[in-house]
One Martini backbone bead per residue (centre of mass of N, CA, C, O) as a GRO file, in nm:
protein
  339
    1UNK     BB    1   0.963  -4.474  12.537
    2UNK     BB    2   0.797  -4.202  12.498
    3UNK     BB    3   0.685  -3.856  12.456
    4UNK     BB    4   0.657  -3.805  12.730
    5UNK     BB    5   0.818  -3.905  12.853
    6UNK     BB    6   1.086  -3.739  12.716
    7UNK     BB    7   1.019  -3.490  12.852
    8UNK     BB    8   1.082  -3.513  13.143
    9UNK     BB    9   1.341  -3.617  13.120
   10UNK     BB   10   1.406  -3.313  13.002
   11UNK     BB   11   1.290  -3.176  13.266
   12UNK     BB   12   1.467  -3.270  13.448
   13UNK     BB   13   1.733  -3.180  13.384
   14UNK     BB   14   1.709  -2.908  13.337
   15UNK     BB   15   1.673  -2.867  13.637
   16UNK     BB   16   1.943  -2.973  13.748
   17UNK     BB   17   2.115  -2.769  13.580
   18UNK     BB   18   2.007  -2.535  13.716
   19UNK     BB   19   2.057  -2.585  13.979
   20UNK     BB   20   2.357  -2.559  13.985
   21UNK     BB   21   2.367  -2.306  13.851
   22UNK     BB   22   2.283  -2.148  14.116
   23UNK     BB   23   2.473  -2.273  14.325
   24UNK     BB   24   2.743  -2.208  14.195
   25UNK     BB   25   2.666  -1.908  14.207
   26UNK     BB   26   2.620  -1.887  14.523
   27UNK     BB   27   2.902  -2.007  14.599
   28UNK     BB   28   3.066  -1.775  14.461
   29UNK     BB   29   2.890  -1.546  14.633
   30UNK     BB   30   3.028  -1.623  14.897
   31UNK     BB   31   3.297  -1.645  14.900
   32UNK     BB   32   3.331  -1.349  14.822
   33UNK     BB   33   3.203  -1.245  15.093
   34UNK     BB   34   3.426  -1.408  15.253
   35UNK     BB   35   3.664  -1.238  15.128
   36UNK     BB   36   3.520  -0.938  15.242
   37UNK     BB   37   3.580  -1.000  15.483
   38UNK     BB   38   3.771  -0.992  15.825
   39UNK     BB   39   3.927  -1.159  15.983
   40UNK     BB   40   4.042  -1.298  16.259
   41UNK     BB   41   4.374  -1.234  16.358
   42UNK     BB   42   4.447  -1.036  16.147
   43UNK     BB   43   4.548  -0.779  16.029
   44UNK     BB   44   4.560  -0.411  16.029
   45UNK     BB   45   4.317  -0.219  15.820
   46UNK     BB   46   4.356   0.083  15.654
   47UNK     BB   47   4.301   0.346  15.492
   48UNK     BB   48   4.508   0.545  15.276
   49UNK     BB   49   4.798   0.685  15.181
   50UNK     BB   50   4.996   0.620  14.937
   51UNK     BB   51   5.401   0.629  14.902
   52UNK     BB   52   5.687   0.644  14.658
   53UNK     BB   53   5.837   0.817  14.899
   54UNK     BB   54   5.828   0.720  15.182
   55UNK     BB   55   6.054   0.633  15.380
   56UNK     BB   56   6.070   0.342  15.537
   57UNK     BB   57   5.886   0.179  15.322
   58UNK     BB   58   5.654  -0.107  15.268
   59UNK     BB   59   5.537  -0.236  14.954
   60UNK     BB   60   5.226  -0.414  14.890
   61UNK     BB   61   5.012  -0.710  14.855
   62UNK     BB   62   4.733  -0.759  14.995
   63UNK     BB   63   4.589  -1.071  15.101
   64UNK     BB   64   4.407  -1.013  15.303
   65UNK     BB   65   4.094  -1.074  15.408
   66UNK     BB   66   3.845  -0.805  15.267
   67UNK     BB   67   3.803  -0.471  15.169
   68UNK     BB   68   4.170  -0.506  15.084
   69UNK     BB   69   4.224  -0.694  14.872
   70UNK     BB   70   4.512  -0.641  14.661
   71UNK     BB   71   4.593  -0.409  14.805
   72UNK     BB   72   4.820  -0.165  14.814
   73UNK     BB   73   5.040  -0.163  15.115
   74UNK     BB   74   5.168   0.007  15.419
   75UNK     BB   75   5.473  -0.023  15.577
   76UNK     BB   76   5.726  -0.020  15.810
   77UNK     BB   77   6.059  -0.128  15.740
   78UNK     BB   78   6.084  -0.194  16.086
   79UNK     BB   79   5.733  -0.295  16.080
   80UNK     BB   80   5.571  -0.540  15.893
   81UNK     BB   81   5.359  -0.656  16.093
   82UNK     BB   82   5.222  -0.400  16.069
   83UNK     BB   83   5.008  -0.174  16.009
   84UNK     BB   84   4.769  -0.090  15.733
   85UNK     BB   85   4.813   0.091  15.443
   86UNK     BB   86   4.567   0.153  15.217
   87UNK     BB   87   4.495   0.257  14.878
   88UNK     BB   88   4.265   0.084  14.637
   89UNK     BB   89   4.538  -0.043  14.451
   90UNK     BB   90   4.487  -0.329  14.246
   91UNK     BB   91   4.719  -0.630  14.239
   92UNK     BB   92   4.925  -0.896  14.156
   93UNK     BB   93   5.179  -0.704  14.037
   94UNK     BB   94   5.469  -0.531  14.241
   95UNK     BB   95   5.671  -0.240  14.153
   96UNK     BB   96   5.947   0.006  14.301
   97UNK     BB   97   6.107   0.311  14.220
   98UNK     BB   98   6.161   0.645  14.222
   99UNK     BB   99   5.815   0.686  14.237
  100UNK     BB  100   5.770   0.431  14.057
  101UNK     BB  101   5.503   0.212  13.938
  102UNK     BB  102   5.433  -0.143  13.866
  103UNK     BB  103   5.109  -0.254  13.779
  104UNK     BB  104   4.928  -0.560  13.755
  105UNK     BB  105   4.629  -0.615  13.577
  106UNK     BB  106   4.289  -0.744  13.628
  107UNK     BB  107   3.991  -0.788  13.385
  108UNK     BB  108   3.700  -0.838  13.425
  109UNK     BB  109   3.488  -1.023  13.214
  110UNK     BB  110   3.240  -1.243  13.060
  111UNK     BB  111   3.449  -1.451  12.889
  112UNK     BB  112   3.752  -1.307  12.957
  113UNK     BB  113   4.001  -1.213  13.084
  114UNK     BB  114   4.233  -0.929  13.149
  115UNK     BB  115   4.594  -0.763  13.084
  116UNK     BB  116   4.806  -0.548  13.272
  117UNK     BB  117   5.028  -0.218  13.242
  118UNK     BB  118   5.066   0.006  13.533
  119UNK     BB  119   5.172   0.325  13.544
  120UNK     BB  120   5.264   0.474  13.869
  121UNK     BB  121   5.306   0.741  14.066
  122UNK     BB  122   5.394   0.833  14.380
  123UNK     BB  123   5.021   0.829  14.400
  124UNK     BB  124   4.906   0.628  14.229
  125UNK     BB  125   4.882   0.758  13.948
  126UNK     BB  126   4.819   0.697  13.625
  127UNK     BB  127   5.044   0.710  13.357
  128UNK     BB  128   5.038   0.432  13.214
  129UNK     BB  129   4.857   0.136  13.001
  130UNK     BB  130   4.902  -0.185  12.904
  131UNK     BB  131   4.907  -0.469  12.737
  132UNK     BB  132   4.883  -0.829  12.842
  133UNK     BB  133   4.922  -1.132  12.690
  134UNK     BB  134   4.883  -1.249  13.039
  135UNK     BB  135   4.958  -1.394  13.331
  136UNK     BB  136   5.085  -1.272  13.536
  137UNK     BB  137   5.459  -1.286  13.756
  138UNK     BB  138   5.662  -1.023  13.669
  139UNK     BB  139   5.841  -0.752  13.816
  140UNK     BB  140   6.031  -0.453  13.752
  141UNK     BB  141   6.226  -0.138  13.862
  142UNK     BB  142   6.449   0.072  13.822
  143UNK     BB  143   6.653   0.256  14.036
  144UNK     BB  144   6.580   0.518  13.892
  145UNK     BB  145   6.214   0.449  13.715
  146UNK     BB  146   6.274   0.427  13.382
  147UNK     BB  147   6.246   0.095  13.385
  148UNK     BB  148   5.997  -0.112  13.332
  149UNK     BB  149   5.892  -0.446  13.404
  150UNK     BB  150   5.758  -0.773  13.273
  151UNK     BB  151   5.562  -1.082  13.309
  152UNK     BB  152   5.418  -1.357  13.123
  153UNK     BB  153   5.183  -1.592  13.056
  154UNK     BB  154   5.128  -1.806  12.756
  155UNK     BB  155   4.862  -2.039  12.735
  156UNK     BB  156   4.852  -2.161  13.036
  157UNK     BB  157   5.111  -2.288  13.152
  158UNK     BB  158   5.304  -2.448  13.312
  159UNK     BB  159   5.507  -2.349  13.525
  160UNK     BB  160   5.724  -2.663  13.654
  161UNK     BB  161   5.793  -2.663  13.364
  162UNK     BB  162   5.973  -2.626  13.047
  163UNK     BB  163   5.664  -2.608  12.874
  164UNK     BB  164   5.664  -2.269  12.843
  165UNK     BB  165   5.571  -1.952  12.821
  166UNK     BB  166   5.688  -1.619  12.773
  167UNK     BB  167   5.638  -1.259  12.845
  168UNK     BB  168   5.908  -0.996  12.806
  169UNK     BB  169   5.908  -0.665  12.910
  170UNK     BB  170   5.989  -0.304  12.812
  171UNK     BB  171   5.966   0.048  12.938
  172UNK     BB  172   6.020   0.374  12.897
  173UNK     BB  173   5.852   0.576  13.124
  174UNK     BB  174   5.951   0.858  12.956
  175UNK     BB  175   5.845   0.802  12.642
  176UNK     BB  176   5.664   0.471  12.619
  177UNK     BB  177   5.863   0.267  12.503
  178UNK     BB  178   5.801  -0.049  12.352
  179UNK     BB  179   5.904  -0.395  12.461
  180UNK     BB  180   5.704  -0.686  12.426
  181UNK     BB  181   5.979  -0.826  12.356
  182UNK     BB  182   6.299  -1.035  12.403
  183UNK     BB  183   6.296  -1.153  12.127
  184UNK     BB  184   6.402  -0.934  11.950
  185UNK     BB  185   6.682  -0.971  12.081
  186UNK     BB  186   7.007  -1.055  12.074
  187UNK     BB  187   7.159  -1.353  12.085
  188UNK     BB  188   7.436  -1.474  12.297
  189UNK     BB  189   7.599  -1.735  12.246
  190UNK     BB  190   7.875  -1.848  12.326
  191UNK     BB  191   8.002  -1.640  12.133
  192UNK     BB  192   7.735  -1.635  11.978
  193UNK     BB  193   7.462  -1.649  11.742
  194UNK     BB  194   7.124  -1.685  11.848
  195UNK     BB  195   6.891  -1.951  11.713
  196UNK     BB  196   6.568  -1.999  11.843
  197UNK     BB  197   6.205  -2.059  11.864
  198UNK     BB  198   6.228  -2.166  12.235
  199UNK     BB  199   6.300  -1.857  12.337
  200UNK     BB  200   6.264  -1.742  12.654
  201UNK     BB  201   6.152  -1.512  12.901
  202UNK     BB  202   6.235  -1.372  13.231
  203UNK     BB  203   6.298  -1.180  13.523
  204UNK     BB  204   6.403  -0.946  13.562
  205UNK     BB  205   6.673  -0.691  13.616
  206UNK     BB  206   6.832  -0.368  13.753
  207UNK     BB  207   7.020  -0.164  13.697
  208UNK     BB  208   7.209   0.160  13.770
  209UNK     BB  209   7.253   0.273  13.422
  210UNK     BB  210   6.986   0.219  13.239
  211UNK     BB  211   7.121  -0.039  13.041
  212UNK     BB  212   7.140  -0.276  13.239
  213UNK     BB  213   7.015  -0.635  13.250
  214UNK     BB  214   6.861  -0.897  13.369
  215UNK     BB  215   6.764  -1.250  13.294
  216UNK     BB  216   6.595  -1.514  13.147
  217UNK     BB  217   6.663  -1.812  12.969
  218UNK     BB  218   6.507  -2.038  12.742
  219UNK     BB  219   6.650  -2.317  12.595
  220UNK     BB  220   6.640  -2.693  12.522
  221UNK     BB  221   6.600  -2.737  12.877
  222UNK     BB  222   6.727  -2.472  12.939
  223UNK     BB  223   6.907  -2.207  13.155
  224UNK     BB  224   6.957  -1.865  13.183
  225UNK     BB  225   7.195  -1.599  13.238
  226UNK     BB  226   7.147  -1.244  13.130
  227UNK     BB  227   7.268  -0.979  12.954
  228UNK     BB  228   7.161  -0.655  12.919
  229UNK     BB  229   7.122  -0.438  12.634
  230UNK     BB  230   6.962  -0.153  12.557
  231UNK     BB  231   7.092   0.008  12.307
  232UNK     BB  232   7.176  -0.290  12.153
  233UNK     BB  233   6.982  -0.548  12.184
  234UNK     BB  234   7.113  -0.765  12.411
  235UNK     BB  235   7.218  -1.039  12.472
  236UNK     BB  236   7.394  -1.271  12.731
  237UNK     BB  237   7.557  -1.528  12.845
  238UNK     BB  238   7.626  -1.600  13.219
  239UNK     BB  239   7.513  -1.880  13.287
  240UNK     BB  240   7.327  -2.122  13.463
  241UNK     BB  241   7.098  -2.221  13.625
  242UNK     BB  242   6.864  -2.002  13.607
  243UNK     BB  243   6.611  -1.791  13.811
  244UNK     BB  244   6.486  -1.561  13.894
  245UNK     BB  245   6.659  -1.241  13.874
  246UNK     BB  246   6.838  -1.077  14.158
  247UNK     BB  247   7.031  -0.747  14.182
  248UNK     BB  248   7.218  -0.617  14.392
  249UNK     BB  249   7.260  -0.299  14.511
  250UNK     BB  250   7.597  -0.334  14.440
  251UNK     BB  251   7.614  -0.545  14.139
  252UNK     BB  252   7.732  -0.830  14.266
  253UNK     BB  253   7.487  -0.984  14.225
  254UNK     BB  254   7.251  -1.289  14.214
  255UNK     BB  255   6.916  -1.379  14.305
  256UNK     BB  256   6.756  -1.699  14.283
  257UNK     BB  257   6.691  -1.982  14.140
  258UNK     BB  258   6.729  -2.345  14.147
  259UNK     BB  259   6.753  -2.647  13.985
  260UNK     BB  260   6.731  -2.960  14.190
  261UNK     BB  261   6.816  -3.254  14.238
  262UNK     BB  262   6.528  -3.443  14.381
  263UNK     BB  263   6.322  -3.250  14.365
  264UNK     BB  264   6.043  -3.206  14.319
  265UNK     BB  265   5.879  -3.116  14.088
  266UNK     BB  266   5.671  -2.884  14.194
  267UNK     BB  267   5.962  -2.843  14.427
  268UNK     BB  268   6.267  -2.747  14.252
  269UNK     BB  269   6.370  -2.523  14.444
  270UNK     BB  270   6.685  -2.314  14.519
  271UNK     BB  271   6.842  -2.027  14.699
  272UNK     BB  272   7.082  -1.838  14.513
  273UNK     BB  273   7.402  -1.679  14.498
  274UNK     BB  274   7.577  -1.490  14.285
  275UNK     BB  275   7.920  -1.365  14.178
  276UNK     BB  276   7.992  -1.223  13.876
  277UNK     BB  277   8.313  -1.205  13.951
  278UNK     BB  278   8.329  -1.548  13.996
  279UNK     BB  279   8.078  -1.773  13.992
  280UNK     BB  280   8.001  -1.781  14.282
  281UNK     BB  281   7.792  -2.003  14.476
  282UNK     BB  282   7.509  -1.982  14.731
  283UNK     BB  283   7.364  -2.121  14.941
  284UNK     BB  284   7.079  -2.111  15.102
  285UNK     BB  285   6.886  -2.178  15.414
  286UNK     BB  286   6.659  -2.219  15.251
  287UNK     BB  287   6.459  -2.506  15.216
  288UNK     BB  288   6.281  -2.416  15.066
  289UNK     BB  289   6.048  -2.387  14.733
  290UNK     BB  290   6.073  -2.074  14.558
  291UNK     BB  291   5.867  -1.913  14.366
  292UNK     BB  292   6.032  -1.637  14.344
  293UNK     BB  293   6.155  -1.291  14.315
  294UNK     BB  294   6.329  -1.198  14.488
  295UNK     BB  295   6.447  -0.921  14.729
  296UNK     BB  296   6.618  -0.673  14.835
  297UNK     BB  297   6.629  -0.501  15.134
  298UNK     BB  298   6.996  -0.546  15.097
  299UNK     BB  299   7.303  -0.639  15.083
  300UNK     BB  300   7.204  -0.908  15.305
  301UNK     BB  301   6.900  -0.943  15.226
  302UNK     BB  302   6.627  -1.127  15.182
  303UNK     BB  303   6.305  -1.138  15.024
  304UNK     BB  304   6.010  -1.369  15.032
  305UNK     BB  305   5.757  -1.608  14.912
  306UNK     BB  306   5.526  -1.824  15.077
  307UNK     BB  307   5.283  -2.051  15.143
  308UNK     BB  308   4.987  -1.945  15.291
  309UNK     BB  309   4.670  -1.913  15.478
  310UNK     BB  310   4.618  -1.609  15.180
  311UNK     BB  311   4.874  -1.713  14.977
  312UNK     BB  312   5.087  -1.549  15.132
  313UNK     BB  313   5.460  -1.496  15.323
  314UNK     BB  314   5.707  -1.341  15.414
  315UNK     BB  315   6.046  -1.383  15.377
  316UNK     BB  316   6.399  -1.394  15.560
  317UNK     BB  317   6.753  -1.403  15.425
  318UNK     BB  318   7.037  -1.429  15.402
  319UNK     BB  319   7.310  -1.399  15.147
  320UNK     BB  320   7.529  -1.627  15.268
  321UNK     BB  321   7.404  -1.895  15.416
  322UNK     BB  322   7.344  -1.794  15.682
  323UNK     BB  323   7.104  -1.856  15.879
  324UNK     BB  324   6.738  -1.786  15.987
  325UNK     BB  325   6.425  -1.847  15.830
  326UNK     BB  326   6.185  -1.555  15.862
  327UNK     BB  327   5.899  -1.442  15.949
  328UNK     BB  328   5.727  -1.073  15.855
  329UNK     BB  329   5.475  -1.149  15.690
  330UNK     BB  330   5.125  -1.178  15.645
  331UNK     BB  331   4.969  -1.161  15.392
  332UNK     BB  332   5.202  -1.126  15.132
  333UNK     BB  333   5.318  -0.984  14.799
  334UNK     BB  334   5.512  -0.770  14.659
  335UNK     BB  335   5.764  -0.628  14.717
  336UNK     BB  336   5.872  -0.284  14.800
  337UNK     BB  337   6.144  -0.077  14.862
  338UNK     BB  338   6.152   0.251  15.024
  339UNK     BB  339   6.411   0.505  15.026
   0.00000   0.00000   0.00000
């Protein structure tokens, strides 16, 4: 081949190259204006004030496609499935209580995305906010509104299997003081003091003494419930496989996934309550996959996000294990009930 030859050869490549990455880019700004689109039968959304003091009302993060995808929106915890009220303000993950709200949000870079923690006050309006170590997963605050907690994936590991990093934060919302993760805190396991390299936390959630939170603990290949003691930072081991534990409004119940054998690797989750003062488990009547850490309604309901045709869809099923799991809202996830 010649040197005139191989001069074309490489302009020819160059401008290959260059179309592609033209394509790329066209085909990515238009998935995004169709994402800013909003479909055909999709839920109603209008723009207005959303507020986490306003009673008998359910906030979550719109999934649905359009100019509105992301935001915090407001419908009537009586009816979830009517119109919703947008706030204007984007999250990935999103929980309130007693007027505070924690949302995670993504900045996206030029080199690569940045993740934080926004608390938010009653009018959704920045109170404080962190800096996130990864992709986040999970949200919850306390329900006096005193502490919220978040969850991130760290360097991008898969949540299917047990080889994944995760960093569980708790921040004291009224004074700002922050614990970057639950691994500074003393772990008792089986009645003594506990230490491995590969202890990992998720899935907070919160007690209504201020003091009491439970979470996930995984450690050489096993997960576990922890009761944490926020006063004297520490963990203690309170069950075996558990993962993201959601605490009962009257404190008596743990509502979790557990991991069933014989289920698929990617879909290996049942939903399970656990009795605190007994131990005893009971499955819930949902058959699907759950990835997700419920929410309770209700002392008698659970509420929780399976995979839809925006994203996410909630459905609600009882916490007895009895009665059958129904959807009450499309295109939504990261639900908080406002009471």
């Amino acid at each position: 081949m010649t040197a005139r030859n191989r001069v074309l050869v490489l302009v020819c490549a160059l401008l290959v190259l260059a179309g592609v990455a033209v394509a790329s880019v066209l085909h990515a700004s238009a998935r995004a204006d169709r994402r800013n689109q909003a479909r055909p039968g999709g839920p109603r959304i209008t723009a207005g004030p959303v507020s986490l003091t306003d009673s008998r009302r359910l906030v979550f993060r719109n999934m649905a496609w359009g100019p509105h995808r992301d935001e915090l929106t407001s419908v009537p915890a009586s009816g979830p499935s009517g119109p919703r009220v947008a706030s204007k303000v984007k999250c990935l993950r999103f929980y309130a209580a007693s007027g505070t709200g924690v949302c995670l949000q993504a900045a996206h870079g030029t080199v690569q995305d940045t993740y934080r923690a926004v608390i938010l006050d009653a009018g959704l309006h920045e109170r404080a906010r962190y800096d996130v170590p990864g992709i986040p997963s999970r949200a919850r605050v306390s329900p006096s509104g005193r502490y919220a907690a978040w969850t991130a994936f760290v360097g991008g590991d898969s949540y299917a299997g047990t080889n994944f990093s995760t960093r569980a934060a708790i921040v004291d919302t009224r004074t700002g003081k922050l614990t970057p993760s639950l691994e500074a805190y003393r772990v008792i396991k089986d009645g003594r003091t506990y230490h491995a390299a590969d202890v990992n936390f998720w899935g907070v959630t919160f007690a209504s003494d201020d003091r009491t939170f439970y979470a996930t603990m995984a450690t050489h290949g096993s997960t576990y419930l922890v009761r944490g003691d926020l006063p004297t930072r520490t963990v203690t081991t309170v069950h075996t496989n558990v993962e993201c534990p959601s605490l009962s409004p009257d404190g008596t119940r743990i509502a979790y996934k557990k991991r069933v054998k014989g289920l698929p690797a990617d879909a290996p989750w049942h939903l399970y309550v656990l009795d605190l003062r007994t131990g005893h488990e009971t499955a819930l009547s949902e058959s699907r996959s759950v990835d997700d850490q419920a929410v309770w309604r209700d002392d008698h309901t659970l509420v929780y996000a399976l995979p839809g045709d925006y994203g996410a869809d909630l459905y609600t099923t009882p916490s007895d294990g009895t009665g059958t799991p129904h959807r009450i809202s499309t295109a939504a996830v990261s639900p908080a009930y406002i009471n």
